[in-house]
C-alpha positions as CSV (number, residue, x, y, z in Angstrom):
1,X,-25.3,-9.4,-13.7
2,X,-27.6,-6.8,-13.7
3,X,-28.1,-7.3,-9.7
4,X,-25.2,-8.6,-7.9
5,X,-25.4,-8.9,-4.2
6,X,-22.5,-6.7,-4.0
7,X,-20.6,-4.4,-6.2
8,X,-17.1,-3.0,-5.9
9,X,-16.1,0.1,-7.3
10,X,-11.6,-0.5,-8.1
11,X,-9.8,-3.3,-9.8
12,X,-6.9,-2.5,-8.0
13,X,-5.2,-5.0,-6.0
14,X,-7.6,-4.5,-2.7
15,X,-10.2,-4.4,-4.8
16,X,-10.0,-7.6,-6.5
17,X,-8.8,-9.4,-3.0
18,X,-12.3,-8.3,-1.9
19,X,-14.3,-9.5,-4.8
20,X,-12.0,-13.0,-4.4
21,X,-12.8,-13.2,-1.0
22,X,-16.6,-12.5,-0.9
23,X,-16.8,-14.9,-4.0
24,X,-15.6,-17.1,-2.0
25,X,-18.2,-16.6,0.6
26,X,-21.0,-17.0,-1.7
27,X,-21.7,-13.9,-3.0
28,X,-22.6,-12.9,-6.7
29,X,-19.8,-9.6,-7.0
30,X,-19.6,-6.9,-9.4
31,X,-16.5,-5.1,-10.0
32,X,-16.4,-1.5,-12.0
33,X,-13.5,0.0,-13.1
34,X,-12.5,3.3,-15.5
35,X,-8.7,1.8,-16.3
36,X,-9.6,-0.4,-19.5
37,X,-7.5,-3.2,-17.6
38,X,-7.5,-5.0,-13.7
39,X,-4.7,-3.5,-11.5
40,X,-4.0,-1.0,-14.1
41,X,-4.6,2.6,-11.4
42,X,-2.2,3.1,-8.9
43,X,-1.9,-0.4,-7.9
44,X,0.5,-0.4,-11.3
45,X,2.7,2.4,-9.9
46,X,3.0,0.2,-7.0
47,X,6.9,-0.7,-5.7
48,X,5.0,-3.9,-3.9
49,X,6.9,-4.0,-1.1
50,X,5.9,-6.7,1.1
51,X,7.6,-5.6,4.6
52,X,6.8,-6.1,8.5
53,X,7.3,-3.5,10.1
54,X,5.3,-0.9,11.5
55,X,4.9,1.8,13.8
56,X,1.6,0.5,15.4
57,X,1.2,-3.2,16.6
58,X,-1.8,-3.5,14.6
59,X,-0.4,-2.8,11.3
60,X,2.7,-4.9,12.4
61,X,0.3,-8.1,13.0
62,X,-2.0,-7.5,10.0
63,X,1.3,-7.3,7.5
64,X,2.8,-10.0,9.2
65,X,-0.1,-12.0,8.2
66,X,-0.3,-10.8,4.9
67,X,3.3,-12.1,4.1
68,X,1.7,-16.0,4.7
69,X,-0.4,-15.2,1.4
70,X,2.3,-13.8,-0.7
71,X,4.6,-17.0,0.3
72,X,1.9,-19.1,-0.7
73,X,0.2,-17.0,-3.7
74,X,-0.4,-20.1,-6.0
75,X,-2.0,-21.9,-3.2
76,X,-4.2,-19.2,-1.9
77,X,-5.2,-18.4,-5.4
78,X,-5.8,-22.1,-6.8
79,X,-5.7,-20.9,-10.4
80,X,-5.1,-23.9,-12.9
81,X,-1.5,-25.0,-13.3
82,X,0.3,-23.0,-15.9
83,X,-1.3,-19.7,-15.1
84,X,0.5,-16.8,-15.2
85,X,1.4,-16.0,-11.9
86,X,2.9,-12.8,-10.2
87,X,6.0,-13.6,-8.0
88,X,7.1,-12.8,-4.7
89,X,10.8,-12.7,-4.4
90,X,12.3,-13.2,-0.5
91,X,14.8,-10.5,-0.8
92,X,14.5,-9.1,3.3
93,X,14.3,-6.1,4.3
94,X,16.8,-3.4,5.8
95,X,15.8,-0.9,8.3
96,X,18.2,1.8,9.3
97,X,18.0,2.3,13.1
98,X,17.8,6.1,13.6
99,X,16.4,8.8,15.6
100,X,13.8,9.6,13.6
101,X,12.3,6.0,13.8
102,X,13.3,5.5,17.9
103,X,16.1,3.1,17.0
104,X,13.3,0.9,16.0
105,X,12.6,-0.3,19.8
106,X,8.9,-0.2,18.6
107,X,9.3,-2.4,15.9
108,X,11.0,-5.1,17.3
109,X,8.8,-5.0,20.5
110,X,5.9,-5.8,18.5
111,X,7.8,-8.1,15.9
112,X,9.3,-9.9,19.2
113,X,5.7,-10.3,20.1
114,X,4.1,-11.8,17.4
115,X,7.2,-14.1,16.5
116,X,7.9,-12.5,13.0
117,X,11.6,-13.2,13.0
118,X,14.4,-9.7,12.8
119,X,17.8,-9.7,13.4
120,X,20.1,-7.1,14.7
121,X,22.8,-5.8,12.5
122,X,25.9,-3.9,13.3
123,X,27.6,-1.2,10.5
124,X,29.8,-4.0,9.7
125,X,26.9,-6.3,8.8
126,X,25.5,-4.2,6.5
127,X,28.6,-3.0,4.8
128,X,29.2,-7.1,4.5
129,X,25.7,-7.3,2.5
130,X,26.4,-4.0,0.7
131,X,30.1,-2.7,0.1
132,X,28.4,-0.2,-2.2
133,X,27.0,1.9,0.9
134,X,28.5,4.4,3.2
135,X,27.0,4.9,6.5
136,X,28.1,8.9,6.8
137,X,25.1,9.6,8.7
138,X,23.2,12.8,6.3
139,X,20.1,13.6,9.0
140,X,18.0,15.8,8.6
141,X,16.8,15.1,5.2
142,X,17.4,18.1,2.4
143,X,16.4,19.3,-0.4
144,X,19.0,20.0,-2.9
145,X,18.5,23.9,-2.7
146,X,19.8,23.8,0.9
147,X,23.8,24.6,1.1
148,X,24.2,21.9,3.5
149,X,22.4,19.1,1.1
150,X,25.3,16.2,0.6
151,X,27.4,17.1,3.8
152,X,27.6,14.3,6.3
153,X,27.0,15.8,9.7
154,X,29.7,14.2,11.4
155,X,28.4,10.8,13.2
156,X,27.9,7.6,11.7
157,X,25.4,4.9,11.1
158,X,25.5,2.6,13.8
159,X,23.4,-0.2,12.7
160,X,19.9,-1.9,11.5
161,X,17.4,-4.3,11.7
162,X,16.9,-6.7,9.4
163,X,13.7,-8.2,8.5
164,X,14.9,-11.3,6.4
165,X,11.1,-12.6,5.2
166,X,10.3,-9.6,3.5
167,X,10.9,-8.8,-0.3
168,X,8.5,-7.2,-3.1
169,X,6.2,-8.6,-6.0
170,X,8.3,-8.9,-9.8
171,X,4.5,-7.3,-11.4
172,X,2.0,-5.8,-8.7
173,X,-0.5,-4.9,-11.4
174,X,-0.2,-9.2,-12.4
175,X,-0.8,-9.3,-9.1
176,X,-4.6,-8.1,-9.0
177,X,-5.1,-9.6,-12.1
178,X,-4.0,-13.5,-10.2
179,X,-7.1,-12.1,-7.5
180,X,-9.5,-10.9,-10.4
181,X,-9.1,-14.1,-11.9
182,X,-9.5,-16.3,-9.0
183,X,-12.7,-14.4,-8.3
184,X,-14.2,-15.1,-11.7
185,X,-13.3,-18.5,-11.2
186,X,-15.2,-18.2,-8.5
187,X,-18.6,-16.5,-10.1
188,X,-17.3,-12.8,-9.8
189,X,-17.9,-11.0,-13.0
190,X,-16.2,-7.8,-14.0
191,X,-16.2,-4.7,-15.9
192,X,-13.7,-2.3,-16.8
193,X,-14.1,1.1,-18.7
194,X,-16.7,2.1,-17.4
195,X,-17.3,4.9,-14.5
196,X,-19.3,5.7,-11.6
197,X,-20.9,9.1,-11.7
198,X,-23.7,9.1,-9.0
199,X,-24.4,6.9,-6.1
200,X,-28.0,5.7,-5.4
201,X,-30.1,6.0,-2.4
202,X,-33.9,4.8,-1.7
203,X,-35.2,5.4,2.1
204,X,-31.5,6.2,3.3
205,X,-29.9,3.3,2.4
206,X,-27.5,2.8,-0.9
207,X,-29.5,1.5,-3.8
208,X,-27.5,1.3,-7.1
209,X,-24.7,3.1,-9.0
210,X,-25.4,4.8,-12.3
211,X,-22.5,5.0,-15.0
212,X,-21.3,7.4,-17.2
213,X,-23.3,5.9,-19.8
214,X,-26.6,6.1,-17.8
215,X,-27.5,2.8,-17.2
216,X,-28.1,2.1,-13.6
217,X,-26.7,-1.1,-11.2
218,X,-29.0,-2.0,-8.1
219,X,-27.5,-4.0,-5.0
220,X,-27.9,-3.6,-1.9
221,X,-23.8,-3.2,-1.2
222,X,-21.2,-1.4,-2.8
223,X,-17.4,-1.0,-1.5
224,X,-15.5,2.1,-2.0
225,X,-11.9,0.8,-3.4
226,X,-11.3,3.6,-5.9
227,X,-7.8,4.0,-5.0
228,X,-7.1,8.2,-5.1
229,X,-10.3,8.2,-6.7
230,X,-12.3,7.0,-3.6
231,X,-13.3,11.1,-1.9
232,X,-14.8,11.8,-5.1
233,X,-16.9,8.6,-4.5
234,X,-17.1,9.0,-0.9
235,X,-18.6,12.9,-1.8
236,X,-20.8,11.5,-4.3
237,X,-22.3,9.3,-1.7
238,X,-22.3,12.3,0.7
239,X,-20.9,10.4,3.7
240,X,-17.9,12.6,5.0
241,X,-19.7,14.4,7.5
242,X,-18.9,11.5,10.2
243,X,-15.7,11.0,9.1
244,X,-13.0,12.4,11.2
245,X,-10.3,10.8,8.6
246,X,-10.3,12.0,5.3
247,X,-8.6,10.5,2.3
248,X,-6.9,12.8,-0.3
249,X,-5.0,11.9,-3.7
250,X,-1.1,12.7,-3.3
251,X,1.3,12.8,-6.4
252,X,4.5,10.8,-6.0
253,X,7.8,10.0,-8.0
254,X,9.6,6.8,-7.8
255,X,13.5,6.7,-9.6
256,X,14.5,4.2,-11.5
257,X,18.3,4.0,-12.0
258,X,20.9,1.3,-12.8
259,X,22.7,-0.3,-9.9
260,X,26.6,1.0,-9.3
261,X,28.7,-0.6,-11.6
262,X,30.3,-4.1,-10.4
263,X,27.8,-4.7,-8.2
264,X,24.9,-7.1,-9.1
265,X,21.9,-5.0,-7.0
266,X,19.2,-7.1,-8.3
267,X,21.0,-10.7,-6.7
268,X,22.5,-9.1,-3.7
269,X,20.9,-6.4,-2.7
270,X,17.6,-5.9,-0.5
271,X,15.3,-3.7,0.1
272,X,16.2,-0.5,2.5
273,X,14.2,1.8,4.2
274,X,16.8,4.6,5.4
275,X,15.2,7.5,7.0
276,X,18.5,9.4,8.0
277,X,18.1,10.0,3.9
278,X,14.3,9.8,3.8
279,X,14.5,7.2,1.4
280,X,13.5,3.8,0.6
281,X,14.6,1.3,-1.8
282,X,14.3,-2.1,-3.8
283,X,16.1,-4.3,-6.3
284,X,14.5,-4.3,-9.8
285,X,15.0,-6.4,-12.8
286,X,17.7,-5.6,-14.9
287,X,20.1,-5.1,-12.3
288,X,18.2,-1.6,-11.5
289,X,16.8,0.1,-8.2
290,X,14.0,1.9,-7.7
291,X,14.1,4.3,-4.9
292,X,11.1,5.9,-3.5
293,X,10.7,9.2,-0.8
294,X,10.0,8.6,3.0
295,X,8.5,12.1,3.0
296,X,10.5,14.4,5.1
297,X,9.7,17.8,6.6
298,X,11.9,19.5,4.1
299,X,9.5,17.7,0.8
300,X,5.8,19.8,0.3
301,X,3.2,17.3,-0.3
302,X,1.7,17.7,-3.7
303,X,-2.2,17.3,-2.9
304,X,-4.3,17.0,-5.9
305,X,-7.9,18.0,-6.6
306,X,-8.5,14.6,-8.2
307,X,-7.3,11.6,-9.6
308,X,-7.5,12.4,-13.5
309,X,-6.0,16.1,-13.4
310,X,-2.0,16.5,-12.3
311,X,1.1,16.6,-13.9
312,X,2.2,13.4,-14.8
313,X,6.1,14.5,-15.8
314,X,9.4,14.5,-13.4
315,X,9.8,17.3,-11.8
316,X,13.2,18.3,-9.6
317,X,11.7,15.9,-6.5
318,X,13.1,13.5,-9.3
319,X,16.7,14.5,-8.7
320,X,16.4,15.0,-5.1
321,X,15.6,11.4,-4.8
322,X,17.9,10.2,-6.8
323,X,20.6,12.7,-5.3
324,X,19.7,11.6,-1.5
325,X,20.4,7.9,-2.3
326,X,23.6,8.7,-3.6
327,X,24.6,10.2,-0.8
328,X,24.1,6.6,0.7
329,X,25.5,5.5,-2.7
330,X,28.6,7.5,-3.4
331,X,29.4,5.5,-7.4
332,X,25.8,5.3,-8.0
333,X,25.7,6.9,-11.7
334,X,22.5,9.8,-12.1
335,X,21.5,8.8,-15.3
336,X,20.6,12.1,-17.4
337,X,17.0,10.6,-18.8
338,X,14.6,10.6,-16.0
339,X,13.3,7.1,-15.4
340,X,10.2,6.0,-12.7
341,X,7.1,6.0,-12.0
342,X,4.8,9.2,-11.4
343,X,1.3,8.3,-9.7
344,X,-1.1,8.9,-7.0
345,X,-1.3,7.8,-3.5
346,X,-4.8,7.8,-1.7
347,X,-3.5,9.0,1.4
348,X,-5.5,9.1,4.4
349,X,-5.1,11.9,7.1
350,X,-2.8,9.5,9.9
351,X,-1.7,7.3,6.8
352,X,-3.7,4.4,8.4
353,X,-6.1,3.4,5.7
354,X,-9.8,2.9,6.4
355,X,-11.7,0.0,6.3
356,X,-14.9,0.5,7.7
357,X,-18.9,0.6,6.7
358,X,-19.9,4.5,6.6
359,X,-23.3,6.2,7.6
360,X,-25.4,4.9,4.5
361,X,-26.3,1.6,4.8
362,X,-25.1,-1.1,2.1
363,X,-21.9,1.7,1.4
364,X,-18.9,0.3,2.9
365,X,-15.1,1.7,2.4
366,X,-11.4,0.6,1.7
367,X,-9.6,3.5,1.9
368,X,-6.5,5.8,2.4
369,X,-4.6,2.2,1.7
370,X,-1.9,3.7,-1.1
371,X,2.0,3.5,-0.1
372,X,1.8,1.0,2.5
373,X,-1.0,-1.2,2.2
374,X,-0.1,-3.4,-1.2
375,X,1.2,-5.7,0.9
376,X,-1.6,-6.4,3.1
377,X,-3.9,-6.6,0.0
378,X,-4.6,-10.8,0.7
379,X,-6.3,-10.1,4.4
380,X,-7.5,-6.8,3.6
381,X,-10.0,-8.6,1.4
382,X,-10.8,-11.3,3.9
383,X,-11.5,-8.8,6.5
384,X,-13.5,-6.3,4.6
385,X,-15.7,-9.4,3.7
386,X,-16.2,-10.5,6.9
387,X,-17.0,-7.1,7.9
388,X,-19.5,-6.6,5.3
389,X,-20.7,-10.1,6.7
390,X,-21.0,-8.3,10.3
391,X,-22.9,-5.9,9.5
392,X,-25.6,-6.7,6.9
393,X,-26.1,-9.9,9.4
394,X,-27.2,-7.1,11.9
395,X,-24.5,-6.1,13.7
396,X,-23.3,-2.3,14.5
397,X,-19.8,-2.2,14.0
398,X,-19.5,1.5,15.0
399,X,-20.8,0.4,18.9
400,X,-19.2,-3.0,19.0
401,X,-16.2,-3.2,16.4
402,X,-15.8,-7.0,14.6
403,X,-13.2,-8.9,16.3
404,X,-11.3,-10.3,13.5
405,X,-9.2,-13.3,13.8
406,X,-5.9,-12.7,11.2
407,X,-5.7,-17.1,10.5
408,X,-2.6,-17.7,10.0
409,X,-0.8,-16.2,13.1
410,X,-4.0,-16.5,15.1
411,X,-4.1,-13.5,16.9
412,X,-7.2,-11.5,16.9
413,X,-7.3,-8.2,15.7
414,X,-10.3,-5.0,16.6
415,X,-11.0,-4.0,13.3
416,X,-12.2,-0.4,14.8
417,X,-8.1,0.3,14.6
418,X,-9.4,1.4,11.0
419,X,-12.5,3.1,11.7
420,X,-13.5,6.4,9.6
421,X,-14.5,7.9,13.0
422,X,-11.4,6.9,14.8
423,X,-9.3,9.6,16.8
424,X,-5.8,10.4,14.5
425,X,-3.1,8.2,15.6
426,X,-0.2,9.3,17.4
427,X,1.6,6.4,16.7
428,X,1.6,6.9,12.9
429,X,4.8,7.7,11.7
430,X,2.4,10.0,9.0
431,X,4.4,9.1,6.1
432,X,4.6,6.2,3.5
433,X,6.0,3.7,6.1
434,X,2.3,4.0,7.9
């Protein structure tokens, strides 16, 4: 495929949704990748939690969309019986109600309004579903330097929400591989290994990509889904000067830890997003959680210059994590070998992600999508082709933004929420939970 209609730079899975989804529409894709495997960036460091809730009604209807595809990933793949499929496991999820996230009146307002069930739980409720928790309230979040880290201050949890359709994906880097495959089922044709090193132009449109190796790649459309990779691409193509939301790579920890003993974590459990701690968590196999940061104040962000270069070991943000959940956790055991995940998020500057065209023709973007966007992978891809669709057909999506209809819980959705040129949002809760 020496001139596909369309090439996408990232195997991850938004990436391979996109190339599944315009394969579907007819068009002959091409997907590049450095990692020698699909879904093997940051999309593998993934916790693939597949949650509702959101700070914005936007990203509240589009992940409440993206859950239909999940529940129904064989169907909406239509791989051949027997293939090996990623799987979604229906665990719900639990949302501490404090002042930090506005009791979650927000949330349920817009869950309320696009019928994506929640229930209200009381302390007694959520000790019921999890003896192993306390509900000393800890707020605000500290660092384990601070003399006052691991004293309650002297209220109480009061209750949650809890979102019972939600859960998380056993394999997310499967998970892209399921798309990838259903798009070369479909005609899409792939190549990993390889990497992008310049971006073409002819008469101020994009023209081709030229790899590492030297050879060249003509289309007339390419799609930015390098994961933390995608400002270097974005500079190469020299198309930040309109952008008023900038994308950056951000180095993360997730622990991994066994579950307190005598409780079966992995069975019972759920996932919890506790912000009086400023951490999240899910059940993992082996009876294990993983527990990942909600980014407090008191935690400096660790920006990095690129996606190759950073330090890929635990560091003491380790411990902290692991130290703040067992303050929620009083028998939870700190093993003393560090186990997780250390990766990169491509974080974008309101943690909204950006899907959008830019200002060279044929050079369109998915974005800023790392930490909470795995889950909305599925219509990602079918939006970003139909906006591709919108705007090689003629239209300019900067003046008159596609209206995009999300299919499954027909409401129709201005795509310009995700614009590169798009004010910051206030409503973003600017951390992980988007």
């Amino acid at each position: 495929m020496s001139q596909p209609d369309a090439i996408i730079i990232g195997t991850g899975v938004i990436g391979a949704a996109i190339a599944f989804e315009l394969a579907k529409a007819g068009w002959k894709t091409l997907s590049l990748d450095r990692n020698a495997q699909v879904g093997h960036g940051s999309t593998a460091g993934s916790c693939a939690i597949i949650r509702m809730h959101y700070s914005t009604f936007d990203g509240t209807a589009f992940a409440w969309e993206g859950y239909h595809y999940w529940r129904d990933w064989a169907d909406y793949l239509g791989l051949p019986d027997g293939a090996d499929l990623a799987q979604f496991r229906e665990t719900g999820c639990l949302v501490m109600k404090t002042e930090a996230n506005g009791h979650l009146e927000k949330h349920k307002k817009y869950s309320a309004e696009l019928d994506c069930p929640f229930e209200e739980w009381s302390a007694e409720q959520i000790l019921d579903r999890l003896p192993i928790y306390s509900l000393d309230s800890f707020a605000p979040a500290k660092r384990m330097d601070d003399p006052a880290f691991g004293q309650p201050n002297g209220s109480k949890m009061q209750g949650a929400v809890f979102w019972p359709k939600a859960g998380y994906v056993t394999d997310p880097a499967l998970s892209a591989q399921n798309l990838m495959q259903a798009a070369t089922q479909r005609g899409a044709q792939v190549r990993t290994g390889v990497e992008v090193v310049e971006i073409l132009q002819e008469g101020g449109k994009f023209k081709g990509v030229r790899l590492a190796s030297g050879e060249e790649i003509h289309a007339p459309v390419v799609i930015n889904v390098a994961g933390p990779g995608s400002s270097i691409i974005n500079r190469m193509a020299g198309v930040l000067d309109d952008m008023t939301i900038e994308t950056r790579p951000l180095r993360q920890e997730v622990v991994h830890v066994p579950a307190p003993e005598g409780f079966d974590f992995e069975r019972q459990g759920t996932i919890v997003s506790d912000s009086d701690i400023a951490c999240y968590c899910r059940p993992e196999h082996g009876n294990h959680i993983l527990i990942g940061s909600e980014d407090p104040e008191c935690d400096p962000h660790q920006w990095c210059e690129n996606d190759v270069h950073y330090n890929h070991d635990f560091t003491d943000q380790w411990t902290t994590q692991a130290m703040r959940y067992a303050q929620r956790v009083p028998s939870l055991g700190i093993p003393s070998r560090t186990r997780g995940v250390v990766d990169l998020y491509d974080a974008s500057t309101d943690w909204i992600p950006i899907y959008d065209k830019s200002s060279l023709p044929g050079f369109y973007m998915a974005c800023g999508t790392s930490g909470n966007q795995y889950k909305n992978a599925p219509i990602a891809g079918k939006m970003m082709a139909a906006l591709v669709e919108y705007c090689e057909g003629g239209a300019d999506h900067d003046a008159q933004p596609l209206q995009f209809e999300l299919p499954h819980i027909k409401r129709t959705i201005d795509a310009g929420f995700y614009s590169r040129r798009r004010p910051i949002n206030a409503e973003s809760s600017f951390s992980v939970l988007g």
